[in-house]
C-alpha positions, -999 to 999 in steps of 0.1 A, spaced: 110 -95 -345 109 -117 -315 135 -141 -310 124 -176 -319 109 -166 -353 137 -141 -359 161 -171 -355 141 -197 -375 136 -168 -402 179 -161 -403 184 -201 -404 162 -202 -438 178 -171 -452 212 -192 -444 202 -228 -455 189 -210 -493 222 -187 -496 238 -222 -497 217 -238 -518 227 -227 -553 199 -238 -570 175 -214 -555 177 -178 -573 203 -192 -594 208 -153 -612 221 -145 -582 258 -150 -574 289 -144 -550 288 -111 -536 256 -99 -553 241 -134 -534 252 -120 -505 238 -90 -509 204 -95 -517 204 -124 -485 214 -95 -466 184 -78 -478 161 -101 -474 173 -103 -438 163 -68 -434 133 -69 -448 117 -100 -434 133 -94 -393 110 -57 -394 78 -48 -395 70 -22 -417 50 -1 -400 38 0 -360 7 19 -354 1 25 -312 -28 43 -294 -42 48 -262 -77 43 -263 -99 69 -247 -131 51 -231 -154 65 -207 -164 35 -184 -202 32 -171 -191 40 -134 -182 74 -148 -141 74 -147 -124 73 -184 -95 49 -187 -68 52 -217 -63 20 -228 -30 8 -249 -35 0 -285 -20 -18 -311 -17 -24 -348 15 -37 -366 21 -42 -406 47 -67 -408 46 -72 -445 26 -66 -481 48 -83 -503 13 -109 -511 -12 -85 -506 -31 -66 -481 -21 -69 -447 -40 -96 -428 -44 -105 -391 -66 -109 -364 -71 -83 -332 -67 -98 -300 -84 -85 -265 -58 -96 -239 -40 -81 -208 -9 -97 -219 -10 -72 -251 23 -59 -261 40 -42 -285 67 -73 -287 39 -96 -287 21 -78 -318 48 -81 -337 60 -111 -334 28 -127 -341 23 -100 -372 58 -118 -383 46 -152 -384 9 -143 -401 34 -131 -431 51 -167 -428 18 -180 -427 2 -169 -459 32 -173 -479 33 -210 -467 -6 -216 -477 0 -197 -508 -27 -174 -494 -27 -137 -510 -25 -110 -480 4 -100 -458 9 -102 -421 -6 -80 -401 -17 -79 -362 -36 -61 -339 -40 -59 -302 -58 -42 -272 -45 -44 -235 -77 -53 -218 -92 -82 -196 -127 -85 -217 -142 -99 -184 -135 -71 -163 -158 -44 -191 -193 -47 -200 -210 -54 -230 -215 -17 -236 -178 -9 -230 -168 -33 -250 -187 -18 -279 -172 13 -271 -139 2 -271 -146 -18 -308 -156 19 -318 -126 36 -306 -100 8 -322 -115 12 -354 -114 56 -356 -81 57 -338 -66 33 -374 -92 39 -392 -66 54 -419 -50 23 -427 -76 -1 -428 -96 -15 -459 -107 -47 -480 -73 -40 -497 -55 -24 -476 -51 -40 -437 -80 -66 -434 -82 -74 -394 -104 -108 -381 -107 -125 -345 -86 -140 -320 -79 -144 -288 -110 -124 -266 -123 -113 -299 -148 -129 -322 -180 -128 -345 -195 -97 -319 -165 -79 -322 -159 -78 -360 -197 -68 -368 -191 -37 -341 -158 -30 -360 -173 -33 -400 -201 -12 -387 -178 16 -374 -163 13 -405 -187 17 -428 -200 48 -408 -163 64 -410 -164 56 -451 -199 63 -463 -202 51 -500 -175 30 -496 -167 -7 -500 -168 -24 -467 -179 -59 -467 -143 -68 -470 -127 -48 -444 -130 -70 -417 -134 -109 -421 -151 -137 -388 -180 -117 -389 -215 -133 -382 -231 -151 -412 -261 -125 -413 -239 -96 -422 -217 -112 -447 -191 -136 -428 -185 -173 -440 -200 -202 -429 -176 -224 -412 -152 -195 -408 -162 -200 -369 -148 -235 -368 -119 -232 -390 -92 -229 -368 -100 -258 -350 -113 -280 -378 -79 -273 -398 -58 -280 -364 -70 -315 -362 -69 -320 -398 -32 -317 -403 -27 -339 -372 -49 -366 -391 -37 -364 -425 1 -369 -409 -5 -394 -389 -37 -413 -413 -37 -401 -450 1 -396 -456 10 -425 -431 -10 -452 -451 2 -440 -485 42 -433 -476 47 -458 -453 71 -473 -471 86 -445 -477 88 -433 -441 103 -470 -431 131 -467 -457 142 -429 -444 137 -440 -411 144 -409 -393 137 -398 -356 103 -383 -368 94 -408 -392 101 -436 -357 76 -416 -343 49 -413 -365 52 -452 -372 53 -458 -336 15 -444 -333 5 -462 -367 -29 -482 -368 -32 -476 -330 -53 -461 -299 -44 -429 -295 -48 -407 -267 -53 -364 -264 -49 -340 -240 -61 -303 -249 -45 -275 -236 -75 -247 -238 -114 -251 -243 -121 -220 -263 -128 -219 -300 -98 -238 -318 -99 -261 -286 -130 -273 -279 -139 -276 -319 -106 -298 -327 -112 -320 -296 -150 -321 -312 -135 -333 -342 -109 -363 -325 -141 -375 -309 -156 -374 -341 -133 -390 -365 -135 -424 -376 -101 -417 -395 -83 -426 -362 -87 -448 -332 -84 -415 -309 -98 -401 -276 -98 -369 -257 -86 -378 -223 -80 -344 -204 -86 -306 -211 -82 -276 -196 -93 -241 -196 -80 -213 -172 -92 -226 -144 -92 -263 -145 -79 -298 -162 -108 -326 -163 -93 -357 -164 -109 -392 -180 -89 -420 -188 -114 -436 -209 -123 -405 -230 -142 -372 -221 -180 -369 -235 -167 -337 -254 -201 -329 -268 -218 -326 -232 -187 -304 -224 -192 -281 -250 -228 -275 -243 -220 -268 -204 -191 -238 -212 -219 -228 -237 -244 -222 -208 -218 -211 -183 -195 -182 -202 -174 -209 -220 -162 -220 -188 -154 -258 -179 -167 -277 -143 -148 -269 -117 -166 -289 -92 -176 -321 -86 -213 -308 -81 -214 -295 -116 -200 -329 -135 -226 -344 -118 -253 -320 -128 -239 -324 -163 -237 -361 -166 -198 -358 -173 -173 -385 -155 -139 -372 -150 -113 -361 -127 -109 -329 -116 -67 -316 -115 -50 -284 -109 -52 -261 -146 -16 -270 -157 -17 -306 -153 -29 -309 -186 1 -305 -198 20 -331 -179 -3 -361 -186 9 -393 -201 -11 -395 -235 -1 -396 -271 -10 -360 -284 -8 -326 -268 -27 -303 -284 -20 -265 -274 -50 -240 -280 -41 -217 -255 -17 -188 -251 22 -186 -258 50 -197 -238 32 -228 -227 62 -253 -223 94 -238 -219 131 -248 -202 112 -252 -168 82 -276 -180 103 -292 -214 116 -322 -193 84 -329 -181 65 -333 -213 54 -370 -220 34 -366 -253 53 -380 -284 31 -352 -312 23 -315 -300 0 -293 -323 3 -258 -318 -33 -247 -321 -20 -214 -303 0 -190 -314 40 -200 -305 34 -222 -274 66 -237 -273 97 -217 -263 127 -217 -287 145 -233 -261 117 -262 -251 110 -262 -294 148 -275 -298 148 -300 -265 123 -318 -280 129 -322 -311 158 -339 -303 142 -364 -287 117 -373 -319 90 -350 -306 71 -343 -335 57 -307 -332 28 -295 -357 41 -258 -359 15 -233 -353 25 -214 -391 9 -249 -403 -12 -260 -378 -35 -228 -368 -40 -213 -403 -73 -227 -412 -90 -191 -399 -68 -168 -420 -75 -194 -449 -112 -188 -446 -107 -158 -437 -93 -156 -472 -125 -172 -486 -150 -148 -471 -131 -121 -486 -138 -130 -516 -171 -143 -511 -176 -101 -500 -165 -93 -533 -184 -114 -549 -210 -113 -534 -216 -150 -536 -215 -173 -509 -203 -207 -504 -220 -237 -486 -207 -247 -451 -194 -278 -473 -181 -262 -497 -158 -243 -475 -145 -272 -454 -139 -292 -487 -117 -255 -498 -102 -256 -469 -93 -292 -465 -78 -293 -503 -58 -264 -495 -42 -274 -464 -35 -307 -483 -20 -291 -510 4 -274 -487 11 -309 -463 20 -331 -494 51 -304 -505 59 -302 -469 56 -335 -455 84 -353 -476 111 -331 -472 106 -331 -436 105 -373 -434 133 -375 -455 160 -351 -437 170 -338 -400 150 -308 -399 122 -298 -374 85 -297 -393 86 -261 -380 117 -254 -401 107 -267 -430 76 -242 -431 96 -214 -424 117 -226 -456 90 -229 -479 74 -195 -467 106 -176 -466 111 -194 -504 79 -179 -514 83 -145 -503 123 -144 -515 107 -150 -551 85 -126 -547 105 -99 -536 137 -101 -565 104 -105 -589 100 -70 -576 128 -56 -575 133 -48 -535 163 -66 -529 191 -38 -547 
């Protein structure tokens, strides 16, 4: 496991040896000894699956292209999590981010493992065609240990609703008379994904963000001004006023939580800069955040880059180099991008006061720590970002059943049980030193300690 979870996991494991009245059965050395265990268990995945993709290429050369697929843990359930198409793809990457996907669904309660998949690849630089190919390929070369119940893989980053159709299809070729609905979830509506499960991720990033900082704010805040500590300061700070955003990446979680802060009537809020790989746009008086979706729909989900096309579009803003996005003066920094976004280079000059991690760990250990201590609050990606998997979670079922929900219905599912989940959180972290992050990792790391002396792994 890599480094910054590994550490946050080990500092759980610590702060519940000490506390006495967790696992009470257990005592002195046999304490120690299952603790020990559970270190072991939780720092290593279980199994690390790695292939090189054969793919004949349309210009006639074959490349072999490195594949990935790691099973953290099953304690929950099946494995769970999504593939990602990325150049960055690595095996330390894979299982790192299979590590926190376990933390994930034991924090929402949500019945699978952690799982994770990757393929070293630049989707831009392959056609459509290839692309299918290579879908094709992933799915034969693991086709062993996937299934509804056993490894249940879904989008991310370079991958979506396409993708997962190619992969359920090669699937249910490879298994002929054999359920399949459920063996990959973020498919397209029209064969058997969930509504909503598109905008999940983004509509449950912003939603923790506003039920912090509106729904729990109104009703505790006398509770926040009697504990009074460097995270409750901040939160009060922002109380009943204008709030400004900056969004770090205009893909899918991006672009649909900024479409949901210029929505909102919870908040006085406003989108003032975003960025995608190429490009910040900069308004001081708030982005027109519709108009800029509909322009990356029409141009390969890429923002303006030049003055010409703004105008064209009928946006106002500044245009600034790609990274300044992070460095502007506003409230909230949202990060939807990749990992290892602010770090000991960049930490100093961060000026929001909240950061959401809609990406997957954006914030080194290092940077994480530096800015906590200074009140930062930081939305932690194992709470922010899990509105996919959790809806992931309901189109599963919704295979099995065969029955499908409205888009309401899912967003009102998904809403109630990422609420659930903020309002056992949420206290302990206003009433005591610790990080938000750390307090997830607590409750997760709680849930799958239960779980694991329940079954007996721990002797």
């Amino acid at each position: 496991m890599a480094s910054q979870t590994g550490v946050i996991v080990q500092q759980s494991l610590n702060a519940l040896l000490e506390d006495l009245s967790f696992l009470p059965v257990l005592h002195d050395q046999a304490r120690k000894q299952a603790f020990t265990s559970l270190a072991a268990i939780l720092s290593t995945p279980n199994h690390i699956h790695k292939s090189f993709l054969r793919v004949p290429l349309e210009k006639g050369k074959v490349v072999r292209i490195p594949a990935f697929r790691v099973q953290h843990n099953d304690t929950l359930g099946p494995y769970k999590g999504g593939i990602r198409f990325h150049e960055s793809v690595n095996e330390e990457e894979v299982i790192n981010l299979a590590a926190l996907m376990t933390l994930k669904n034991a924090l929402y309660e949500v019945p699978f493992g952690g799982g994770k998949g990757g393929v070293a690849i630049n989707p831009r630089d392959f056609s459509d065609k290839e692309l299918h190919l290579i879908c094709e390929k992933y799915v034969r070369y693991f086709s062993d240990i996937l299934g509804p119940d056993k490894d249940i893989p879904a989008p991310d980053v370079g991958t979506g609703e396409r993708e997962m159709d190619w992969m359920m299809a090669e699937y249910k070729s490879i298994n002929p008379g054999k359920p399949y609905r459920g063996s990959f979830t973020g498919k397209s509506i029209v064969n058997g994904g969930s509504l909503g499960r598109r905008e999940a991720t983004g509509k449950g990033v912003y939603f923790t963000f506003r039920y912090l900082l509106h729904d729990f704010l109104l009703e505790q805040k006398q509770f926040l001004l009697k504990n009074n500590n460097r995270f409750a300061k901040t939160a009060l700070s922002l109380a009943e006023k204008p709030i400004t955003i900056a969004v770090q990446g205009f893909g899918n979680v991006g672009s649909i939580a900024a479409l949901e802060a210029y929505q909102c009537t919870y908040l006085q809020n406003k989108v003032v800069a975003v960025s995608d790989r190429n490009v910040t746009l900069y308004n001081a008086e708030g982005l027109d955040i519709p108009a800029l979706i509909e322009f990356t729909s029409l141009n390969r989900g890429e923002l303006p880059v030049t003055n010409e096309q703004l105008s064209a579009a009928k946006i106002v803003a500044k245009i600034k180099p790609r990274d300044a996005v992070l460095y502007v003066n506003v409230d909230v920094l949202l990060l939807a991008a990749l990992e290892d976004q602010i770090h000991k280079q960049n930490m100093e000059q961060i000026k929001a006061t909240i950061i959401i991690e809609g990406a997957n760990a954006p914030i080194t250990g290092e940077a994480d720590t530096f800015l906590s201590n200074k009140g930062v609050i930081i939305i932690p990606d194992i709470l922010a970002n899990a509105g996919g998997v959790i809806v992931s979670y309901f189109e599963w079922l919704q295979g099995r059943e065969t029955q499908f929900y409205s888009e309401a219905e899912v967003f009102q599912l998904l809403y109630e049980k990422m609420k659930t989940t903020l309002d056992i959180i949420l206290p302990h972290y206003f009433a005591a030193p610790l990080p938000l992050r750390q307090n997830c990792y607590i409750q997760a790391v709680m849930k799958l300690c239960t779980i694991l002396y329940r079954h007996g792994k721990l002797y």
